[in-house]
N, C-alpha and C positions, 0 to 999 in steps of 0.2 A: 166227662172227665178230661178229654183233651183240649177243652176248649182252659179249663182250670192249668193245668199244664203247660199250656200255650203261653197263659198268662204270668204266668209264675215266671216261669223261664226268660220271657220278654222282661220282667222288671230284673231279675239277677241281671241281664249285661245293660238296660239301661237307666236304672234309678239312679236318680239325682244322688251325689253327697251332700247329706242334709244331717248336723249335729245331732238334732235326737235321732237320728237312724244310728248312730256310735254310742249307744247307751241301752243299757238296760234297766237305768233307774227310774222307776215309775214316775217320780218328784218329777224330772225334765222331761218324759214322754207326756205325761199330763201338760203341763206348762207348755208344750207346742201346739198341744192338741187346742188349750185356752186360747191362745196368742193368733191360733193361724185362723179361727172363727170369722168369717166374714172379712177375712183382711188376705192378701197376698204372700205369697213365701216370700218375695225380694223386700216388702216391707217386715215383717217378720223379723228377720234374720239379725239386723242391730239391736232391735228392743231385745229379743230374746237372748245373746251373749252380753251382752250390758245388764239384764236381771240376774242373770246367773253370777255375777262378777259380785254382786253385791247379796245376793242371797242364793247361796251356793247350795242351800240342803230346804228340806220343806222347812226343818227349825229354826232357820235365820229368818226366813222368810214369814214364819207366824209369831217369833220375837219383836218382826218390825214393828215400827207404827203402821197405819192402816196410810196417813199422807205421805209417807217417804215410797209405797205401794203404790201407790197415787201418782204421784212425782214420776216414778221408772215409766208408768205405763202411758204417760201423757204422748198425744200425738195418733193413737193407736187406736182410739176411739173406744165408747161398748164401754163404758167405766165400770159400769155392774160387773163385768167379768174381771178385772181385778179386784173389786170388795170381795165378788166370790173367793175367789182364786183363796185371798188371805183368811175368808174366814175359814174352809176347807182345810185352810192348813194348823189353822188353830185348832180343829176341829179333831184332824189325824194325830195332831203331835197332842194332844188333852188326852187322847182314848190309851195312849200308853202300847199300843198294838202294832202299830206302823201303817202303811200305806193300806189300803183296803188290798183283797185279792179274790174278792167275789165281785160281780156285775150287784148284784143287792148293798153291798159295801159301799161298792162306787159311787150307786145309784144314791144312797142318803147323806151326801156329802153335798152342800151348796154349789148350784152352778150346775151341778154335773148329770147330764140326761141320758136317755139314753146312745146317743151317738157317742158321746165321749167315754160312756163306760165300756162302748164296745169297744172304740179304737185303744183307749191304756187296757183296759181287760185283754185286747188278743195282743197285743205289743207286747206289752210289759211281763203278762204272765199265761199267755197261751189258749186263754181262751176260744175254744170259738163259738165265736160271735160274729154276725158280721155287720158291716156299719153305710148306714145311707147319709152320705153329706150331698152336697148339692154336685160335688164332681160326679160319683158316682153314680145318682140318678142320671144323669144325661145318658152317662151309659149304658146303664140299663138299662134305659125309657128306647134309646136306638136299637138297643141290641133286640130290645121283644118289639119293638115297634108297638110300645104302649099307648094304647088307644083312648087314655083316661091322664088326669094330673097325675103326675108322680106323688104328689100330698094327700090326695084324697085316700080314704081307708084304703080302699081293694086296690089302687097302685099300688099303697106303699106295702101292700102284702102282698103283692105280685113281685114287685123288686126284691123286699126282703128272702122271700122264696131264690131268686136266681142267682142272690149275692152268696148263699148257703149253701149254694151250690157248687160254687167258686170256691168257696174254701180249698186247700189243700190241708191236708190232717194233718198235722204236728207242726204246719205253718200259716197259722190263722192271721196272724199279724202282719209278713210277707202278702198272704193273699190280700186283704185288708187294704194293705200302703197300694198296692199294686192296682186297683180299680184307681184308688184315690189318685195316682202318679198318671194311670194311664187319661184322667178325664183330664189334667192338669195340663198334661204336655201332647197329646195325642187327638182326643177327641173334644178338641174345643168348640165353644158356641157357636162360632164362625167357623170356617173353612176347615172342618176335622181332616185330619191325615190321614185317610182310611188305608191307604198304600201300607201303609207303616204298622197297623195297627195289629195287635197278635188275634184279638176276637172277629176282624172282620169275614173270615169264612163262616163265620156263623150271626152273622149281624144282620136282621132281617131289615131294618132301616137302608141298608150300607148295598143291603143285594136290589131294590128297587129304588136307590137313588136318591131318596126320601132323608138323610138325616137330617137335613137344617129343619122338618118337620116337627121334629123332638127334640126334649119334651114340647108336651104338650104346653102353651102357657098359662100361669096361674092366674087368675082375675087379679089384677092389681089394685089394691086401695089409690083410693083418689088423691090426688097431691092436691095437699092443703098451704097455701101462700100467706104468706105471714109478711107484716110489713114490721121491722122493730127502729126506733132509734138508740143509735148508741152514743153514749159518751164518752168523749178519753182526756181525761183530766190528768195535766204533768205536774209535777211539781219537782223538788230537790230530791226526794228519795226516788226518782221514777214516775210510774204510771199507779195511778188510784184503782185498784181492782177489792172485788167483794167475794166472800168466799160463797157458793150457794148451800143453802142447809141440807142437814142430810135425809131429809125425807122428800127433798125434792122428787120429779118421777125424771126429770131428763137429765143427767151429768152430777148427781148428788155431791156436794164437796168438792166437785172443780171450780177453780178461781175463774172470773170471768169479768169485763168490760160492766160498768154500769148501763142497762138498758131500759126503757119502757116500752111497749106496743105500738106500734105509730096505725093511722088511720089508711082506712082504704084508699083514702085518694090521694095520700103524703102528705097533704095539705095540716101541719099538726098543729093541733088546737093548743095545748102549750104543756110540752113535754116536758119541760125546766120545773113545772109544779107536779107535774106527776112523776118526777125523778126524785123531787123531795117527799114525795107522799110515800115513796114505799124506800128509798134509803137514810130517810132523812137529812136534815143540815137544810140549806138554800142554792137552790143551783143556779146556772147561767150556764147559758150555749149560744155558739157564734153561730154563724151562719153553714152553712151544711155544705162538708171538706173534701165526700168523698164517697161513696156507694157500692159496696162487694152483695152479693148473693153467695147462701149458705145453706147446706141441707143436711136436715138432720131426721132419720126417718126417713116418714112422709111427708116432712114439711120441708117447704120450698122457702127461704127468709129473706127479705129484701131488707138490707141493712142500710138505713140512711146514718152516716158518719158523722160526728160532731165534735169541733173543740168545747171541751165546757171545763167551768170551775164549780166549786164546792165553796159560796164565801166565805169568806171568815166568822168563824160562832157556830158555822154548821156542825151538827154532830148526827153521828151514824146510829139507822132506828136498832133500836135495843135487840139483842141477839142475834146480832149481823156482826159477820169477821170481816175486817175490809185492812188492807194494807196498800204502802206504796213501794213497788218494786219497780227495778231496774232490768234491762236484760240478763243482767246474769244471776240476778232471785226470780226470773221468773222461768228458768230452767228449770229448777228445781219445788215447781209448783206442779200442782196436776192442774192443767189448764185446760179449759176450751179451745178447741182449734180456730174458733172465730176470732180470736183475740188478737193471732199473728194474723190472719187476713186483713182485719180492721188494720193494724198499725201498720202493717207494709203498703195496704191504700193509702194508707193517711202521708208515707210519704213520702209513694210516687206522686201524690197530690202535689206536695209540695215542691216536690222537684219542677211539676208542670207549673205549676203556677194557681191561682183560684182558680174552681170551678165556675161553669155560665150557669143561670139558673133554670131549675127544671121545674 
C-alpha cells in the first residue's frame, strides 16, 4: 500500500501538463491514447491539437471522410490506427448510445485492445483496471526483477498482478498515468534516475544495481533489406504520385512515389519496364540522383532515386488513383513518409551537383 501511495503522490507534484490530462471526455482521452501508440508525446502533441481543431467531437470526426482522416494523421505513422480511430467512431456515433463505459464496450470497438480499454476505461470513467504499455513494463520487469520476457504469459501476469496492485481505489486512472509518466520521465531505458524515483525503496532491480538488466529482451525478428527503385516524375501540376489500394497490407491509401523492387545487387535489369507493367503508360528514367534508406517494420529499404517520365500516350493501369501534386496538395494528402525523404534527397542532390557512380 505505500509503495501505491508513494506513487500516487510523486505523480500529483510532478506530471507533465499534457491536454488530455484537462479533460474528462472519453472522445480526446481515447484519441491520445490512439496517437501516443508507438510514437513520443513531443511528437504527439501538434497532430493531436491540429485533429481536435478540425474534428472537435467523436461526430465530426466519423462525418468526415476516411482521406481528410488520413490527411490530419500523415507524418505519424501506423495508418491503421487512424482507419481505426474513424471507423470506431462511426461505430459509437451509429449505436445512438455514446462512448462505451464498460472494458467489454471498449473492447468491441476497432483498434481498441486491451491496453486501451484499460487506459480510456480507468481515465475517462474509473475503472479499475490496470494497463501494461511498454513504459510500464520496464517498470515492473525492474521493480520484481522479472526473470522472464515481460510478453510471455506468466510475465505478463506477473506484471499485471503488481500493476493491480498499484491501483489506488477511487483513482485508477491517476494510478494508471502515474506508472505510465513515471517509465516516461523517470525510469528510462538508459540511465534511469533511480535517485528520484518514488518506487525505488522497493525496487528489487534498483537495490542490486541490476536495472539496465530489465526487462528482459524480446527475440527480435530478423531485419529484412529491401532494395526498391523509385521514381519522381515533375511535371506542371507538381510530382506524379499513386494512391496505394485499400487492401493493401502496409500504408493502405497513402499516396506515395512510383516504385518497383530493385535487385540484390542494384545492378537493375530494367526498372522502366517493370514500372510500366504494374502502373502502366511507358516510362523512362535517368540515371540514378540520389539514395535514402527507410524502415518500415522489419524492413530495412534501400531506396535507389530516379529522375523519370511517364511518355506521352502513357496511361495509368486501371484501378489506380494517381495525381500530380505540388507541395502545398501534398499537405493535404496522407502520404508516406518516404516521399519527403526521396524529394529532400533528390535536392540536396542537386544542390551538390551529380552523383559518381556506385
Amino acid at each position: 500500500m505505500r509503495h501505491r501511495d508513494a506513487l500516487l503522490t510523486w505523480f500529483d507534484r510532478h506530471r507533465r501538463d499534457l491536454p488530455w490530462r484537462r479533460t474528462s471526455d472519453p472522445y480526446r482521452i481515447w484519441l491520445s491514447e490512439v496517437m501516443l501508440q508507438q510514437t513520443r508525446v513531443e511528437t504527439v502533441l501538434p497532430y493531436y491539437e491540429r485533429f481536435l481543431v478540425h474534428f472537435p467531437t467523436i461526430e465530426a470526426l466519423a462525418a468526415a471522410p476516411v482521406e481528410a482522416v488520413l490527411a490530419l494523421w500523415s507524418g505519424l505513422g501506423y495508418y491503421r490506427r487512424a482507419r481505426q480511430l474513424h471507423a470506431a467512431a462511426g461505430q459509437v456515433t451509429a449505436s445512438g448510445q455514446g462512448f462505451p463505459r464498460t472494458l467489454e464496450g471498449l473492447r468491441s470497438l476497432p483498434g481498441i485492445g486491451d491496453y486501451t480499454a484499460a487506459a480510456v476505461g480507468s481515465i475517462a470513467f474509473g475503472i479499475a483496471e490496470p494497463v501494461l504499455d511498454g513504459n510500464v513494463e520496464r517498470v515492473l520487469s525492474r521493480f520484481l526483477a522479472l526473470g522472464e520476457e515481460p510478453r510471455s504469459r506468466s510475465g505478463r501476469t506477473a506484471l499485471l498482478a503488481t500493476a493491480r496492485e498499484l491501483l489506488v481505489p477511487g483513482r485508477p486512472g491517476d494510478s494508471n498515468q502515474a506508472l505510465m509518466e513515471l517509465g516516461a520521465t523517470l525510469c528510462l531505458p538508459k540511465a534511469p534516475r533511480c535517485l528520484l524515483c518514488p518506487l525505488a525503496a522497493g525496487c528489487r532491480a534498483a537495490a542490486v544495481g541490476e536495472q539496465d538488466l530489465y526487462p528482459l529482451p524480446r527475440r527480435r525478428r530478423e531485419v529484412v533489406r529491401v532494395r526498391q527503385v523509385v521514381a519522381v516524375v515533375e511535371g506542371p501540376g507538381g510530382v506524379l504520385l499513386f494512391r496505394r489500394p485499400e487492401g493493401s497490407v502496409l500504408l493502405a491509401g497513402t499516396w506515395e512515389l512510383p516504385w518497383v523492387e530493385g535487385t540484390e545487387t542494384g545492378e537493375e535489369d530494367d526498372p522502366a519496364a517493370r514500372l510500366g507493367a504494374r502502373y502502366g503508360g511507358r516510362w523512362r528514367l535517368g540515371p540514378r540522383a540520389a539514395q535514402v534508406r527507410h524502415g518500415i517494420t522489419y524492413r530495412d529499404i534501400e531506396v535507389a532515386v530516379h529522375r523519370g517520365e511517364m511518355t506521352p500516350g502513357g496511361t495509368v493501369e486501371e484501378g489506380l488513383e494517381a495525381g500530380w501534386f505540388d507541395a502545398e496538395g501534398r499537405v493535404r494528402l496522407p502520404l508516406s513518409s518516404l516521399v519527403g525523404k526521396v524529394l529532400a534527397a533528390l535536392a540536396g542532390a542537386q544542390r551538390l551537383g551529380p552523383p559518381g557512380r556506385s
